[in-house]
Phi, psi and omega in degrees: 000133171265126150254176128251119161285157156204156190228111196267136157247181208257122143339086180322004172257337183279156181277151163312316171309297166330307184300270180328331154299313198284329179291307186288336159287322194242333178270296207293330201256004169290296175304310195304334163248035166252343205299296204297350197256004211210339185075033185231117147010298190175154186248104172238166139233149178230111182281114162302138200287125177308054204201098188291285189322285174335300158304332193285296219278333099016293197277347203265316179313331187232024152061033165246202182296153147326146180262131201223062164199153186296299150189182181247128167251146182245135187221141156239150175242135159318322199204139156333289180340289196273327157314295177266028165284271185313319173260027174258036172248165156310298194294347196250359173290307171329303201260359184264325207290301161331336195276292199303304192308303192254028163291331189285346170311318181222333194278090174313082179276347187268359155228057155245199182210123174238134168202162178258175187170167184218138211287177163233099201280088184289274166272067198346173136319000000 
């Protein structure tokens, strides 16, 4: 399995209610119909929890950076292989390129971060 992470921060004009809306209504049902064309597996978003203290009281316990993003998406693939496979078509060019155009919508890509990786299954379902 390929995943891609990305640790999203929010276009700064949009409010965090905006951002999160927009992503899980309008951006999250985009993926779902791009998915069989694009080969992709699953889908998650992770919203960072709305709780200043709690977060603070987190990072100062294990002395680490502020997490300075909005939330994180997980897409998965079978494989790297079956991954750029799918976007060397027209329809999976199409659709990633519609992916992108409207990630720029609510998505600061130029202080978020994306890599690919692949999990190690530590604690089953």
């Amino acid at each position: 399995m390929l995943k891609l992470m990305m640790c999203v921060k929010r276009r700064p004009d949009l409010t965090r209610r905006e951002f999160a809306d927009y992503w899980q209504d309008h951006h999250g049902a985009l993926v779902r119909m791009h998915q069989d064309v694009l080969h992709i597996r699953r889908y998650v978003q992770t919203l960072t929890l709305d709780d200043a203290l709690t977060q603070e009281s987190l990072r100062v316990s294990r002395s680490a950076l502020k997490a300075e993003f909005d939330g994180c998406a997980e897409l998965w693939w079978d494989s790297l292989a079956d991954h750029l496979a799918a976007r060397k078509t027209p329809q999976g060019v199409e659709a990633l390129q519609a992916l992108m155009v409207d990630e720029r919508r609510f998505v600061d890509v130029s202080r978020s971060q994306l890599w690919y990786g692949t999990e190690r299954l530590i604690i089953p379902d």
